[in-house]
N, CA, C and O of each residue as an XYZ file, in Angstrom:
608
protein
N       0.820     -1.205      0.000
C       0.000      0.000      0.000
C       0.858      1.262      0.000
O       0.413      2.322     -0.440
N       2.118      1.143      0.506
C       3.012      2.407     -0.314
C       2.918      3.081     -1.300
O       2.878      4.311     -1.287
N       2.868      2.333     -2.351
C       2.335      3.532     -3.657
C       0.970      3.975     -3.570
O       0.728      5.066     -4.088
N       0.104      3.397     -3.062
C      -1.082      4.056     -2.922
C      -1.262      5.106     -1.973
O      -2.388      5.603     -2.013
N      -0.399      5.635     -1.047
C      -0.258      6.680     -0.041
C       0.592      7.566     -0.158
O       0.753      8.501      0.627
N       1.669      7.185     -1.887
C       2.595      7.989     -2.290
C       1.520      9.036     -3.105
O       1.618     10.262     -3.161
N       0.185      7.954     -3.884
C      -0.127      8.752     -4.817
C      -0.960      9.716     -4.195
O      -1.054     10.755     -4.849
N      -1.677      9.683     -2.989
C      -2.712     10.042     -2.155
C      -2.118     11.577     -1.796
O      -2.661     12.681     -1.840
N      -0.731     11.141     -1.411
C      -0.141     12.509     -1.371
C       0.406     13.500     -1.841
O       0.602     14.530     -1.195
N       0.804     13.286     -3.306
C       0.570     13.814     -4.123
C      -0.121     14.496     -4.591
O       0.037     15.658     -4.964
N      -1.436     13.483     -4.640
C      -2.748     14.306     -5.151
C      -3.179     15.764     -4.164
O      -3.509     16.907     -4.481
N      -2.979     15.052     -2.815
C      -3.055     16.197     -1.870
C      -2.266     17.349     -1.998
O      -2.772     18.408     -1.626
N      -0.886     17.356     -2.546
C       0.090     18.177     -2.519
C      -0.697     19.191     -4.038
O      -0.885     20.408     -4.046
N      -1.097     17.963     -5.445
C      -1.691     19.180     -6.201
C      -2.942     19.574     -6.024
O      -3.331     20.352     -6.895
N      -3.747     19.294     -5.155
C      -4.812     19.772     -4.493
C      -4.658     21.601     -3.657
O      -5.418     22.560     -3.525
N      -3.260     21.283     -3.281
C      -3.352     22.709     -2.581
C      -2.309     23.636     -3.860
O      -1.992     24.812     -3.682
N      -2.010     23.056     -4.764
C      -1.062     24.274     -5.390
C      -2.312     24.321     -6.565
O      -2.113     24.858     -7.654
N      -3.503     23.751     -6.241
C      -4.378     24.104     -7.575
C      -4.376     24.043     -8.992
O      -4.937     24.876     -9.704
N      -3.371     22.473     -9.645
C      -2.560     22.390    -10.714
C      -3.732     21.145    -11.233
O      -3.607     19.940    -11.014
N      -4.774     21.749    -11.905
C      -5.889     21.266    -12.319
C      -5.576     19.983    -13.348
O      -6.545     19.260    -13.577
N      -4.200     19.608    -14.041
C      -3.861     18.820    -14.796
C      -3.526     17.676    -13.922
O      -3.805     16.529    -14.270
N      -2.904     17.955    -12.737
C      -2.512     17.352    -12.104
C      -3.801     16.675    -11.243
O      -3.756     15.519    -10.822
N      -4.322     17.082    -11.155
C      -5.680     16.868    -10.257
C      -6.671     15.984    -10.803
O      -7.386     15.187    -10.195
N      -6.604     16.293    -12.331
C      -7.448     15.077    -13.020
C      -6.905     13.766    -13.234
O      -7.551     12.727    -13.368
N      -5.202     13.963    -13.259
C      -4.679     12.771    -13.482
C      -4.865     11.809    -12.210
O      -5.099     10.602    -12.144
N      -4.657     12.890    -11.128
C      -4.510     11.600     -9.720
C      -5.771     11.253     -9.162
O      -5.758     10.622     -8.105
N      -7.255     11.661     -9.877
C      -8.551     11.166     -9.412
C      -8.485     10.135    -10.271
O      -8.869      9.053     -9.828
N      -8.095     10.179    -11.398
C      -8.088      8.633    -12.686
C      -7.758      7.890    -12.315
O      -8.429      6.863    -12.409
N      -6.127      7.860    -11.428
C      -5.199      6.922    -10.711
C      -6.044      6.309    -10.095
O      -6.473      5.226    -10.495
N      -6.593      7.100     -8.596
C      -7.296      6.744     -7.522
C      -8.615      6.458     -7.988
O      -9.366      5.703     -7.372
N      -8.952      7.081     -9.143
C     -10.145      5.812     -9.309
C     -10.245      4.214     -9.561
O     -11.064      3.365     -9.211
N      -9.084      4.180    -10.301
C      -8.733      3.467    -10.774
C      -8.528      2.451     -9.751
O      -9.348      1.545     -9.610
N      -7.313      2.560     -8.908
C      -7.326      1.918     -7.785
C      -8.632      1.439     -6.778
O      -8.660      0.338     -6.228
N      -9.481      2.259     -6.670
C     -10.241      2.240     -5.970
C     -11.592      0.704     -7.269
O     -12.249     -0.328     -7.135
N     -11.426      1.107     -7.684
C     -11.764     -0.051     -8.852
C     -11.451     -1.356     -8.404
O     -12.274     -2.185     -8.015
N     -10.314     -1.492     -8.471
C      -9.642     -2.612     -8.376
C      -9.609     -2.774     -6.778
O     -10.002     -3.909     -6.507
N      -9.288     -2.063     -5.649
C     -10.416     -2.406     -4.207
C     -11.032     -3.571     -4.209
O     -10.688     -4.691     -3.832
N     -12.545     -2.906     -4.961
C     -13.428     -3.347     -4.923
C     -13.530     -4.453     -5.956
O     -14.480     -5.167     -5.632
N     -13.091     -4.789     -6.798
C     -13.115     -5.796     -7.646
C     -12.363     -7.409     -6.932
O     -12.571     -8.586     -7.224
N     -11.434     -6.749     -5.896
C     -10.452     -7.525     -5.118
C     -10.986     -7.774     -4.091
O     -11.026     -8.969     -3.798
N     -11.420     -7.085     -3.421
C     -12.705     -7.462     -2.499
C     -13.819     -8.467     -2.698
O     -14.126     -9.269     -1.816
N     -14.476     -8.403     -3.990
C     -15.487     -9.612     -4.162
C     -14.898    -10.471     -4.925
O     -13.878    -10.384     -5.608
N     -15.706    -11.389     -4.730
C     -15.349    -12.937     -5.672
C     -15.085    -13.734     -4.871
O     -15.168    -13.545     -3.657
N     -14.680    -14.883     -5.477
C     -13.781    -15.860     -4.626
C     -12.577    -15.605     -3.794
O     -12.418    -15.756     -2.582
N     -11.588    -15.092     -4.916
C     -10.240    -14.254     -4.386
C      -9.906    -13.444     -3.950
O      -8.974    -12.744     -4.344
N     -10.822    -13.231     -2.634
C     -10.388    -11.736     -1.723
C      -8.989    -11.782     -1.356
O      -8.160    -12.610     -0.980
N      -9.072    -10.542     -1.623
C      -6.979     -9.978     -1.568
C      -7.188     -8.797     -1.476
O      -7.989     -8.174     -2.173
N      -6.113     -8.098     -0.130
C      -6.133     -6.876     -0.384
C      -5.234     -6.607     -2.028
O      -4.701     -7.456     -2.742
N      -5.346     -5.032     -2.240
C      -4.795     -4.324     -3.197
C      -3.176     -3.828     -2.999
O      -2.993     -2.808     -2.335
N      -2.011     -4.537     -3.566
C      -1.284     -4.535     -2.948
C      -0.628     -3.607     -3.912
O      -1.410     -3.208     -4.774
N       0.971     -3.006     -4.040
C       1.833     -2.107     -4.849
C       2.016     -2.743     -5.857
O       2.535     -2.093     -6.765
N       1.580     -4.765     -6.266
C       2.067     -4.817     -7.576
C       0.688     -4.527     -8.394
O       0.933     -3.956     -9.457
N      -1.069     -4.839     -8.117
C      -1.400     -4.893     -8.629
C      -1.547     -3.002     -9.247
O      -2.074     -2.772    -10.336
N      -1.069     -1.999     -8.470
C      -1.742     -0.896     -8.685
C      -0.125     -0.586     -9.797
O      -0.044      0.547    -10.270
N       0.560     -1.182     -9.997
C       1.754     -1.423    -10.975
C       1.084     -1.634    -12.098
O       0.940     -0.735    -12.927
N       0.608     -2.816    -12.252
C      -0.242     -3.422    -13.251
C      -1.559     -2.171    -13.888
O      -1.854     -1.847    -15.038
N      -1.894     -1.897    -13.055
C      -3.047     -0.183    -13.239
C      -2.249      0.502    -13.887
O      -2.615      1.000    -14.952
N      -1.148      0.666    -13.468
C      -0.138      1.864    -14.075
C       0.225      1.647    -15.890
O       0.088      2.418    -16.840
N       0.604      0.591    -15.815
C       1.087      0.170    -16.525
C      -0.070      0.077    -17.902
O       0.097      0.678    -18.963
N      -0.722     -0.421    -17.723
C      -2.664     -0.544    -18.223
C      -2.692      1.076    -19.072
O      -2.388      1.290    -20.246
N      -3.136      2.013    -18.086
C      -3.195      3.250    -18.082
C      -1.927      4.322    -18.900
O      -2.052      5.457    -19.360
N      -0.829      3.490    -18.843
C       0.197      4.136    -19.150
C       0.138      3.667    -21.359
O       0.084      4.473    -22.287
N       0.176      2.265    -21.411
C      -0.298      1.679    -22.271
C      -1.458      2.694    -23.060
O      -1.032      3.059    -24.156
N      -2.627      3.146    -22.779
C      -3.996      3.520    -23.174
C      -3.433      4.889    -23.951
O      -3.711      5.349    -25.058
N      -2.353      5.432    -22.707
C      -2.270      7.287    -23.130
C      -0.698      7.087    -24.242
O      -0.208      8.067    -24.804
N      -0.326      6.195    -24.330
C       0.560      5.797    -25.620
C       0.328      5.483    -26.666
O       1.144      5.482    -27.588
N      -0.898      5.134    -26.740
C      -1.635      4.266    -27.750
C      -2.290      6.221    -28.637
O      -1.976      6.692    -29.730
N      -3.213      6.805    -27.551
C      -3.645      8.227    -28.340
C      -2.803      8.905    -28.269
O      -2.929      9.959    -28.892
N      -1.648      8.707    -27.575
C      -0.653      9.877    -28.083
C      -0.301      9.570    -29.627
O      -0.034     10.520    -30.362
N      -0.299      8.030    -30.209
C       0.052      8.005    -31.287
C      -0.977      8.363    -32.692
O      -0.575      8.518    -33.846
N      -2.455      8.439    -32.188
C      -3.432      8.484    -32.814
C      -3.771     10.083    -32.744
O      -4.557     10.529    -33.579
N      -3.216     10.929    -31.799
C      -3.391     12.574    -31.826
C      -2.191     12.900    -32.639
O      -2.195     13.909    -33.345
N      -0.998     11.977    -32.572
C       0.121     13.186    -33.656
C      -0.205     12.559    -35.282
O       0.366     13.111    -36.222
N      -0.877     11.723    -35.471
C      -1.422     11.190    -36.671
C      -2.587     12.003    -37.039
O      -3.102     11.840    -38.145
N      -3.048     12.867    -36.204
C      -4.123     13.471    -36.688
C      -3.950     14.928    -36.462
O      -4.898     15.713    -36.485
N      -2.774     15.254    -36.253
C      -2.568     16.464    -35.378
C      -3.361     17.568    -34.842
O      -3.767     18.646    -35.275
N      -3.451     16.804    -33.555
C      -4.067     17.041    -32.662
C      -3.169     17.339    -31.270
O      -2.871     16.666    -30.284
N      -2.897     18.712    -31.723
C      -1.631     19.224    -30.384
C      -2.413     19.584    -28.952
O      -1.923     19.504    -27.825
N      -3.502     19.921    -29.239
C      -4.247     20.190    -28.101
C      -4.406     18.875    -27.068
O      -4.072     18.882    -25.883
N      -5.022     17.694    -27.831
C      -5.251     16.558    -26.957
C      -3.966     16.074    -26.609
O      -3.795     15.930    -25.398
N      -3.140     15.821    -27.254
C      -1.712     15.728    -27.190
C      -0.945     16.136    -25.985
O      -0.604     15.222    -25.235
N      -0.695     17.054    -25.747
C      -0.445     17.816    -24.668
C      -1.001     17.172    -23.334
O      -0.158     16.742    -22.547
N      -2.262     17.070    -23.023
C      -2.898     16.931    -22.198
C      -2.312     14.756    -21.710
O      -1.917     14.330    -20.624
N      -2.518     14.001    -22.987
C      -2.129     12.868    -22.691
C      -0.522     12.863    -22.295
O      -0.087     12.189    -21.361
N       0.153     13.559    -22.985
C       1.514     13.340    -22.945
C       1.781     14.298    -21.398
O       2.933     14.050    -21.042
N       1.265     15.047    -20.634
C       1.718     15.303    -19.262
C       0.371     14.133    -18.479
O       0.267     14.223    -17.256
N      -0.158     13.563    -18.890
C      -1.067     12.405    -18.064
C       0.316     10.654    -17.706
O       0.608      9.793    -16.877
N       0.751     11.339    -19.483
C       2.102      9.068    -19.273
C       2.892     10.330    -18.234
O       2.622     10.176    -17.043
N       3.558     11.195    -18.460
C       4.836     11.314    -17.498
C       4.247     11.091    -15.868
O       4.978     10.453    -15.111
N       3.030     11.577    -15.382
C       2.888     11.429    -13.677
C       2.581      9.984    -13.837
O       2.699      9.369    -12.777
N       2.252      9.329    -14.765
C       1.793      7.655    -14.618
C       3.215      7.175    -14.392
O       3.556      6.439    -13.466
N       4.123      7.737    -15.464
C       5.311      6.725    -15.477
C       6.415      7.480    -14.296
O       7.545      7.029    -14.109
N       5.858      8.716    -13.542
C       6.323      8.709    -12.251
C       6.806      7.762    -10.947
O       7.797      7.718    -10.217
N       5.428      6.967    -11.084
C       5.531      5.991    -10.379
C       5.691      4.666    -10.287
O       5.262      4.082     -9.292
N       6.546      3.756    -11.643
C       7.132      3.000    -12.192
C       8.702      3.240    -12.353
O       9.312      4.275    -12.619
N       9.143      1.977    -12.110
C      10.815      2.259    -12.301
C      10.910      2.431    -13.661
O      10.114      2.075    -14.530
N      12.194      3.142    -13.789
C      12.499      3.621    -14.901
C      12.577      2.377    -16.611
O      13.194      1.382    -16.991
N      11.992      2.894    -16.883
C      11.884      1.739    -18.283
C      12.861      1.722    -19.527
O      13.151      2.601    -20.339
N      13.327      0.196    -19.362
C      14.611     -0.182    -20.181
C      14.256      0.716    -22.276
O      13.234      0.781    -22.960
N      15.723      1.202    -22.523
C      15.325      1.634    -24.044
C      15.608      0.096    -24.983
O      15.992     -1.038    -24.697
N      15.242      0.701    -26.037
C      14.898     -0.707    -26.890
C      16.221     -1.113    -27.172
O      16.185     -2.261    -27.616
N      17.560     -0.604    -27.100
C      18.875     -0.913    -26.820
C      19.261     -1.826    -25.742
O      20.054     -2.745    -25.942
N      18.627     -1.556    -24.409
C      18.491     -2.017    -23.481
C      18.155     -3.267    -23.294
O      18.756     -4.082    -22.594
N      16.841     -3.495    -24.142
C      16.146     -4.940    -24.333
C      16.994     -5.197    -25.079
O      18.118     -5.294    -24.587
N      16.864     -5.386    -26.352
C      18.015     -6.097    -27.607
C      19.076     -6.894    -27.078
O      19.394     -8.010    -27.490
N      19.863     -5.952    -25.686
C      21.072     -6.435    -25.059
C      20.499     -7.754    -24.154
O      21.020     -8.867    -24.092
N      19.465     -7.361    -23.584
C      18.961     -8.448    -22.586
C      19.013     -9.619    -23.122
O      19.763    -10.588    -23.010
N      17.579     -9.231    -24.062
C      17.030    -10.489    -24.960
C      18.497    -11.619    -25.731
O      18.631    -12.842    -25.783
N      19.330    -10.510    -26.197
C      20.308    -11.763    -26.611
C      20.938    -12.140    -25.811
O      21.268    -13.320    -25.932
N      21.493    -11.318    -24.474
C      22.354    -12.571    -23.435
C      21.330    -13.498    -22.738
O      21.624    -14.136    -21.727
N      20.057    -13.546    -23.353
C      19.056    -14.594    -22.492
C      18.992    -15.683    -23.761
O      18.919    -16.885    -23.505
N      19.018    -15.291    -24.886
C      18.556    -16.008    -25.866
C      19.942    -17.413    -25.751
O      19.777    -18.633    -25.718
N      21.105    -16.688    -25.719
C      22.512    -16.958    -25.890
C      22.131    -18.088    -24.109
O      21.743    -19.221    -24.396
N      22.191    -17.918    -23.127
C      22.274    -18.499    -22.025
C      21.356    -19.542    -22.303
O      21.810    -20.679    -22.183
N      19.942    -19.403    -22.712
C      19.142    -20.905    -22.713
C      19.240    -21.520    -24.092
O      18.585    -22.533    -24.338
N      20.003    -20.979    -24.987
C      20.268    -21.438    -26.142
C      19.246    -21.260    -27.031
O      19.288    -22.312    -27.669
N      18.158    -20.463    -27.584
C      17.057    -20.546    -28.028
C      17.863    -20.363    -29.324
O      18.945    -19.789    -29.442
N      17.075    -21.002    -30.338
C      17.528    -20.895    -32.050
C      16.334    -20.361    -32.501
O      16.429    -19.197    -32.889
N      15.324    -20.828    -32.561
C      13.422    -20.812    -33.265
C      12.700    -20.058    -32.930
O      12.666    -20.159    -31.703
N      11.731    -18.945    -33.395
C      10.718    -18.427    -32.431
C       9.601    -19.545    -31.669
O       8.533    -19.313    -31.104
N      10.094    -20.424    -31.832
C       9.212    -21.786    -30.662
C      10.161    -21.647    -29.470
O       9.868    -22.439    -28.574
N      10.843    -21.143    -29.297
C      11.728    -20.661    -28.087
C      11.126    -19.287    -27.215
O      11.371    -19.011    -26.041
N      10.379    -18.630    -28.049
C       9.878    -17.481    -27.475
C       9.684    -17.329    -26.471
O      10.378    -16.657    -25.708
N       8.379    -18.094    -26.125
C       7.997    -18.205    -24.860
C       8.804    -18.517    -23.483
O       8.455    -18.043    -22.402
N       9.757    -19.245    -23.628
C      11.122    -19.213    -22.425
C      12.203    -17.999    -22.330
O      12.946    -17.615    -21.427
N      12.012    -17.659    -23.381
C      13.112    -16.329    -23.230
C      11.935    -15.137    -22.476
O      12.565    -14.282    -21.855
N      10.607    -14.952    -22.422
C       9.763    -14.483    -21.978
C       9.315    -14.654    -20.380
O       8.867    -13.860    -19.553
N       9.607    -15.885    -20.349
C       9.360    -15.979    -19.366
C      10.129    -15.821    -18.240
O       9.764    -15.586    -17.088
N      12.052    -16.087    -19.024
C      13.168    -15.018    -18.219
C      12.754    -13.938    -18.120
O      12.411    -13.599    -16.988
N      12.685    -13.463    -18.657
C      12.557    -11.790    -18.653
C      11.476    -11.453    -17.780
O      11.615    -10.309    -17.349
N      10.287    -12.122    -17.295
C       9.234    -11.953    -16.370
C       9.526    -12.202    -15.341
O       8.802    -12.032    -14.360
N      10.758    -12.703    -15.327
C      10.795    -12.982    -13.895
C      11.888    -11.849    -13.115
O      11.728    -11.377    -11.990
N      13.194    -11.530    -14.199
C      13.768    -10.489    -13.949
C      13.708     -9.169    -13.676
O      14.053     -8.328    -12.846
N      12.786     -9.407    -15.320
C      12.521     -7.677    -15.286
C      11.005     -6.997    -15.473
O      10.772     -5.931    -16.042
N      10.175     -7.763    -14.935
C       8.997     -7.363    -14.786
C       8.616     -5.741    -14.694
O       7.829     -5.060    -15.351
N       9.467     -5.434    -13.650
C       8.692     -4.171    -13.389
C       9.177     -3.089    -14.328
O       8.416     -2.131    -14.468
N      10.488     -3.084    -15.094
C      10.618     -1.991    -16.176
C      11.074     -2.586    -17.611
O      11.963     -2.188    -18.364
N      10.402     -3.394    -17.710
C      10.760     -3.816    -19.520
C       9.170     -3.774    -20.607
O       8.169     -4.465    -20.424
N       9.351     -2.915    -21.528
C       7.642     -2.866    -22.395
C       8.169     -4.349    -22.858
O       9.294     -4.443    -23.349
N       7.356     -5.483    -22.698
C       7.058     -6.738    -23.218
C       6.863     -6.689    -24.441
O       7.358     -7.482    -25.242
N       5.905     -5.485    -24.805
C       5.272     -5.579    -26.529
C       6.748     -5.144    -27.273
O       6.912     -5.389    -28.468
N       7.836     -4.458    -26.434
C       8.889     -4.136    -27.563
C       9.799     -5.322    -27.382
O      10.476     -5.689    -28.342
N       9.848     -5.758    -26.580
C      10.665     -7.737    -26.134
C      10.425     -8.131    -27.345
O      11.275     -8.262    -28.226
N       8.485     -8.474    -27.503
C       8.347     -9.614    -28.589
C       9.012     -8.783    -29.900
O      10.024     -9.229    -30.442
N       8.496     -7.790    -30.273
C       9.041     -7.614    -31.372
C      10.913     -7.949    -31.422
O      11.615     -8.722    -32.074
N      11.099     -7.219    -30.682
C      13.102     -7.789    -30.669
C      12.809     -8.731    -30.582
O      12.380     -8.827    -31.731
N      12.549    -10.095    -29.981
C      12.663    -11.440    -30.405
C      12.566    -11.777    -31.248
O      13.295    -12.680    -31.657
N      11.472    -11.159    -32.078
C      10.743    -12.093    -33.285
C      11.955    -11.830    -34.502
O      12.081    -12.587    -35.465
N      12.854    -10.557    -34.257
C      13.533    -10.269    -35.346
C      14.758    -11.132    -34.808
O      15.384    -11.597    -35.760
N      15.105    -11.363    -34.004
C      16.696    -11.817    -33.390
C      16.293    -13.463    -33.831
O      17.163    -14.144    -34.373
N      15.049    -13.988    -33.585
C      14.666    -15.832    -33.707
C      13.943    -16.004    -35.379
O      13.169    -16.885    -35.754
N      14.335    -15.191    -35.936
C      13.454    -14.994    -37.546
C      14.512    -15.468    -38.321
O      14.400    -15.532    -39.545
């Protein structure tokens, strides 16, 4: 629950400097969270809401405003633009810093090289290194693609 009392205070902190961008982003967060609460709360699998799943939120959310950032400069649309592109930076505030696609490339082949993978029928084990390592700052969707070109 650390990150959820990091973001709480935050929000509180742009609550009093009146930074209205900021204010919409951290009710989305905390809605968001608060979502997943309650979703974690019922069912079979009651669990509290712990720092990885509100990771997983982040990450979700961070994903969504990458996706229209690419669909506003295709349409140029600087206005909406703006607004998503200061929404990923406070998302990706609170995520460790995320490997560049240099970064992966390097990974992916000293993993490929260590379990010996030749085939993209290997994929899935070199994936599943990497999930276990580097979960919390590697984009997966840019992994597969570097794999698919390094096992092609």
């Amino acid at each position: 629950m650390e990150l959820k009392n990091k973001i709480n205070s935050d929000y509180n902190e742009a609550l009093k400097a009146k930074d209205r961008s900021k204010i919409s982003t951290y009710r989305l967060i905390l809605s968001g969270i608060k979502d997943l609460d309650i979703s974690n709360r019922s069912g079979p699998d009651k669990k509290e809401t712990g720092d990885d799943d509100i990771k997983k939120l982040l990450k979700k959310m961070i994903k969504q405003r990458a996706e229209s950032i690419e669909i506003y400069k295709k349409n140029n649309r600087d206005d909406l633009l703006k607004v998503e592109e200061s929404e990923l930076e406070i998302l990706s505030s609170y995520l460790p810093k995320q490997l560049s696609d240099e970064e992966i490339k390097k990974i992916c082949l000293d993993i490929k090289t260590k379990i010996g993978a030749q085939t993209i029928k290997d994929m899935g084990k070199i994936m599943g290194e990497l999930k276990k390592d580097y979960s919390d700052n590697l984009d997966f969707s840019k992994a597969g693609k570097i794999l698919k070109d390094l096992l092609s």
